[in-house]
C-alpha positions as CSV (number, residue, x, y, z in Angstrom):
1,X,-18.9,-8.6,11.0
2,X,-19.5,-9.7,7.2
3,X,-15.7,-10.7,6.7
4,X,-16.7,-13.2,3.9
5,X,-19.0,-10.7,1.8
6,X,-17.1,-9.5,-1.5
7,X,-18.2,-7.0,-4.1
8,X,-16.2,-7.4,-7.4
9,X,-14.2,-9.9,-6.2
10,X,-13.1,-7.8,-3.2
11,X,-14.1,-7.7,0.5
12,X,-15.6,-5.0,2.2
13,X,-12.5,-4.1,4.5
14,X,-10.3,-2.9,1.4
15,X,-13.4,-1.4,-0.3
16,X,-13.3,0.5,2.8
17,X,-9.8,1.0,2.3
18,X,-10.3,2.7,-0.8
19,X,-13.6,4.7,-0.5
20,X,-10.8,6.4,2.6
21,X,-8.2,7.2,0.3
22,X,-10.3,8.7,-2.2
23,X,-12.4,10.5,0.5
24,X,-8.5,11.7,1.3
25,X,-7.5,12.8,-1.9
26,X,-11.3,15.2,-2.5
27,X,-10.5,16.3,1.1
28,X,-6.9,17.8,0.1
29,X,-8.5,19.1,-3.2
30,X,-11.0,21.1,-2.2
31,X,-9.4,22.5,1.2
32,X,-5.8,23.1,-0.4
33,X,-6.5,26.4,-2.4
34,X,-7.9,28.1,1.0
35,X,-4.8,27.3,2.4
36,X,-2.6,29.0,-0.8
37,X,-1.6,25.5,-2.0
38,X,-1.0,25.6,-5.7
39,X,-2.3,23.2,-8.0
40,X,0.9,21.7,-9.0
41,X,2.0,21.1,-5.3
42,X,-1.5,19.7,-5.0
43,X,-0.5,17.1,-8.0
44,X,2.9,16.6,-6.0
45,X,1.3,15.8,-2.8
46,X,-1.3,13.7,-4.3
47,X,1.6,11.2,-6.6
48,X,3.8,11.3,-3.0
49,X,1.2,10.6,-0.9
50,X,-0.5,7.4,-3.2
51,X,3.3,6.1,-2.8
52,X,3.3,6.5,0.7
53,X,-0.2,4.6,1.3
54,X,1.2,1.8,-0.3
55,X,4.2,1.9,1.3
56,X,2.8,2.5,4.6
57,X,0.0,-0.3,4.6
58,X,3.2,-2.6,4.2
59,X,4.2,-0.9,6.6
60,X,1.4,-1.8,8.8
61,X,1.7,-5.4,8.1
62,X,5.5,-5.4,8.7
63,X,5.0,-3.9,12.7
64,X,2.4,-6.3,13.4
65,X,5.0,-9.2,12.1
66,X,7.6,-7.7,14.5
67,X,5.4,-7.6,17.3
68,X,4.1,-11.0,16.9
69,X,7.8,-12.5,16.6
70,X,9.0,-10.9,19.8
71,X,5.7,-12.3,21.5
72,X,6.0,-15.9,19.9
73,X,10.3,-16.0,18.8
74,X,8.1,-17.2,15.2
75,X,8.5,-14.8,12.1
76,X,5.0,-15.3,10.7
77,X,4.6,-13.0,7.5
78,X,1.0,-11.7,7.3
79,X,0.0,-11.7,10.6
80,X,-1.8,-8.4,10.8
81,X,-1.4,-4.6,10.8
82,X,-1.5,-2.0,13.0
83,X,-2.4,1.5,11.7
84,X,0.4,2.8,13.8
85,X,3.3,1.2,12.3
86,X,1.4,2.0,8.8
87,X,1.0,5.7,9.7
88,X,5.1,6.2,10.8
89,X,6.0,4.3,7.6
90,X,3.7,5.6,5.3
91,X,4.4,9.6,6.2
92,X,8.0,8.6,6.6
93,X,8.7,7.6,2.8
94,X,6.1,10.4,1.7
95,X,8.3,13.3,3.1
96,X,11.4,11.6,1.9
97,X,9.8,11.4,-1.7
98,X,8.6,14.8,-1.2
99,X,11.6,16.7,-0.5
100,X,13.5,14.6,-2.9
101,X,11.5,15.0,-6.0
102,X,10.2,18.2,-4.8
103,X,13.9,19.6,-5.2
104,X,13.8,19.1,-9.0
105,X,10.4,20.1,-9.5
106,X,9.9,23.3,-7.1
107,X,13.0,25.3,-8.4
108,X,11.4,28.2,-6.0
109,X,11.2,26.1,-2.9
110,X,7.4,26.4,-2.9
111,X,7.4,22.8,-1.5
112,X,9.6,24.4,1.3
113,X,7.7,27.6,1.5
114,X,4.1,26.0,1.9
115,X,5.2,22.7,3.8
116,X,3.7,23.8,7.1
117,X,0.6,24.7,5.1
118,X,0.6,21.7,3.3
119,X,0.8,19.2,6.5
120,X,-2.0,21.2,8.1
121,X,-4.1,20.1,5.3
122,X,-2.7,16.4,5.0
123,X,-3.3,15.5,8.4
124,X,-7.3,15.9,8.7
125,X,-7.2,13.9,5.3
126,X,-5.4,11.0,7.2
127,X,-8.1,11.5,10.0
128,X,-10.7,11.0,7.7
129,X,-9.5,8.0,5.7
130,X,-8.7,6.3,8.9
131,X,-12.0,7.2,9.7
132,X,-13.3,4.8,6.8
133,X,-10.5,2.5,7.1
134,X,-11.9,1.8,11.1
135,X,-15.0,0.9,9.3
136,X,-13.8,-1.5,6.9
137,X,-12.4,-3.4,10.2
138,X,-15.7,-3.5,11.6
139,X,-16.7,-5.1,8.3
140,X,-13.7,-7.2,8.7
141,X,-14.1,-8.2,12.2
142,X,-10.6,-7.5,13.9
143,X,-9.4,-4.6,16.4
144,X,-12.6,-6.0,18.0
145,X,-13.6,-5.2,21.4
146,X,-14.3,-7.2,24.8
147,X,-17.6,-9.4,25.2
148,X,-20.2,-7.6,26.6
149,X,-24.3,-7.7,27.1
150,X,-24.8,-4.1,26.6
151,X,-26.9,-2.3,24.2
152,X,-24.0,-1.1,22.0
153,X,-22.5,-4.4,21.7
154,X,-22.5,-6.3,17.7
155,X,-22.6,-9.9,17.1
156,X,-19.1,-10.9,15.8
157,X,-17.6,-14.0,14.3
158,X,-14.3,-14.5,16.1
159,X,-12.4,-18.2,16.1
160,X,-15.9,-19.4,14.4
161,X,-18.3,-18.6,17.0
162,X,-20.8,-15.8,16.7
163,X,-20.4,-13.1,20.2
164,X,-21.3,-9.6,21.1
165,X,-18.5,-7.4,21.4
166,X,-17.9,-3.7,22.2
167,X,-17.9,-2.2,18.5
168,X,-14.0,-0.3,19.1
169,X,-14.0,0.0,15.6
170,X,-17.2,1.7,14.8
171,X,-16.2,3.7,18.4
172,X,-12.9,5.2,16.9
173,X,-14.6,5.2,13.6
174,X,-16.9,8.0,15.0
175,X,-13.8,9.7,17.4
176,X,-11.8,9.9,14.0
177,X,-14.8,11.9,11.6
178,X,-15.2,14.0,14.2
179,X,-12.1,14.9,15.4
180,X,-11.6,15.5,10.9
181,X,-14.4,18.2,11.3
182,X,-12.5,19.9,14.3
183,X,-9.8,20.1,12.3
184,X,-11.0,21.3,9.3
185,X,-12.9,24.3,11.6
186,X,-9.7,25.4,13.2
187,X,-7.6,25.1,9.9
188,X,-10.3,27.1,7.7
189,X,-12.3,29.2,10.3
190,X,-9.7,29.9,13.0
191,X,-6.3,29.9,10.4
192,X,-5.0,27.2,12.8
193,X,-2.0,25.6,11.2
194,X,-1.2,23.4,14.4
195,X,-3.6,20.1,13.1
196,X,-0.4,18.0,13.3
197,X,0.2,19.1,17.0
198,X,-3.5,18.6,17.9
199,X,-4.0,15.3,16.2
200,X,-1.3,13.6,17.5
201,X,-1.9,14.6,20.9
202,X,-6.0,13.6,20.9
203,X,-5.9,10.4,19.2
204,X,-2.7,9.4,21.4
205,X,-4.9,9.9,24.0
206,X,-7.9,8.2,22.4
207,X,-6.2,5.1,21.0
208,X,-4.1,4.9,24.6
209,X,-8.1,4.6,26.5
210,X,-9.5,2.4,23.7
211,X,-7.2,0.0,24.1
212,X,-8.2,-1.0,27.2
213,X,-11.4,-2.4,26.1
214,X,-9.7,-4.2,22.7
215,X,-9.7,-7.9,22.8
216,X,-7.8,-8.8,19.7
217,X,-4.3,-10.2,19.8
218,X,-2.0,-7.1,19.5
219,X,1.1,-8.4,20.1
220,X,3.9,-7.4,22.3
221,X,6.8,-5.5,22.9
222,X,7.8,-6.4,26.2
223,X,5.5,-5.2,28.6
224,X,2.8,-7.0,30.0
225,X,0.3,-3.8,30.8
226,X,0.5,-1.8,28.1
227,X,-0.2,-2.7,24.7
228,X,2.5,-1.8,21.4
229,X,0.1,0.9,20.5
230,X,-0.4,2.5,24.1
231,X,2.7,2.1,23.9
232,X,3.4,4.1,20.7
233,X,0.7,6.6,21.9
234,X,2.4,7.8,24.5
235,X,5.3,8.6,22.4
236,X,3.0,10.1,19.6
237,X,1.4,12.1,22.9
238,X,5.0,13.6,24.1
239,X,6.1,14.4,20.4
240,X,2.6,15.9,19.7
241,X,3.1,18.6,23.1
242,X,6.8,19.2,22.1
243,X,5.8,20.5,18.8
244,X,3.5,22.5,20.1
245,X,5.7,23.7,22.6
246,X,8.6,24.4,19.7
247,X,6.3,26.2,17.9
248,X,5.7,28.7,20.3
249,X,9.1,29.3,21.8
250,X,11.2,28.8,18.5
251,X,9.4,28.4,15.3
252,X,6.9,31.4,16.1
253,X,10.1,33.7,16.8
254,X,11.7,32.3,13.4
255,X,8.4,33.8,11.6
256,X,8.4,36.7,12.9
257,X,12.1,38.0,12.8
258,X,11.5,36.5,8.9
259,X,8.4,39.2,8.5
């Protein structure tokens, strides 16, 4: 929408970026202590988890290269992102780092002890900068949606030419804040430590619908109805149920034959 507009020598979409990760890291601070997370796991989590942004947006970048070579056979570096590919990488490198460094720092396993504690408070943070981070792509003017003459539709600049698309991104934008303020009710009202469970599950769903009404090029990988991320959804969907269902039947048991 204003792709060309720069404050400080930076455009809107990584000021959007930014704003998301900082909106992250005063999310974990101020939830973490009702969830018995010390401040010097706190300082852990924050140094791990500015690692694994950086190394999950290249990440992001990366995927979208692969999915554009197997559509086109041409390795073009830069030719996107997809938040999916940025979301496995990034949390992938994070619990490496954490467990690895958390070894020599946490002689008491409190990094252990607290983990499931400590996830249940990361994963509405990620909500919420993604949340921001849809924004900025509205800014941006990718993961646009189709043409349309409804009243919800947002002029667009796309190849050059100004067109009203559906707004996806200001549409997930909203899905994503709210579904950050469910979370944050059933972790600090209800005690409910399943946010991993629940958020992979609802925006699987979410991003599998949405994309039906995307217009941008997403690449491929192979199939010629379903979309890489739909895709991806369904898997995050299926793993999402299964850990729910683990919980109940095996990790539940674990916790109480422990008490």
């Amino acid at each position: 929408m204003f792709p060309n507009i720069k404050f400080i020598g930076v455009d809107l979409y990584f000021w959007m970026i930014i704003i998301g990760v900082i909106a992250a890291i005063i999310y974990t601070r101020f939830v973490s202590p009702k969830v018995n997370i010390s401040a010097k796991l706190y300082n852990h989590v924050v140094l791990t988890g500015l690692l694994g942004v950086v190394v999950g947006y290249l990440a992001s970048i990366l995927v979208q290269d692969f999915y554009s070579f197997i559509e086109t056979g041409e390795w073009k570096v830069g030719a996107g992102s997809t938040f999916l590919g940025g979301l496995i990488g990034g949390l992938g490198f994070f619990h490496i780092l954490y467990f690895v460094i958390g070894k020599a720092r946490f002689k008491d396993g409190e990094h252990i002890k607290n983990y499931n504690n400590l996830i249940s408070v990361i994963i509405p943070a990620i909500v919420l900068a993604h949340g921001f981070g849809r924004i900025g792509c509205l800014f941006a003017g990718c993961c646009y949606g189709k043409l349309t003459d409804a009243w919800y539709g947002i002029e667009m600049y796309e190849h050059g030419v100004l067109e009203k698309r559906i707004p996806t991104q200001l549409f997930e934008a909203i899905f994503l804040f709210l579904l950050a303020i469910v979370l944050t009710i059933l972790l600090i009202k209800l005690a409910n430590r399943h946010t991993a469970a629940i958020y992979m599950v609802s925006y699987g769903i979410f991003r599998f619908l949405i994309e039906f009404i995307r217009d941008d090029d997403r690449g491929s990988l192979g199939s010629s109805v379903l979309s890489p991320s739909q895709l991806i959804s369904i898997v995050l969907v299926v793993a999402g149920i299964v850990l729910l269902v683990l919980y109940h039947t095996v990790f539940k048991k674990k916790e109480e034959t422990a008490s």
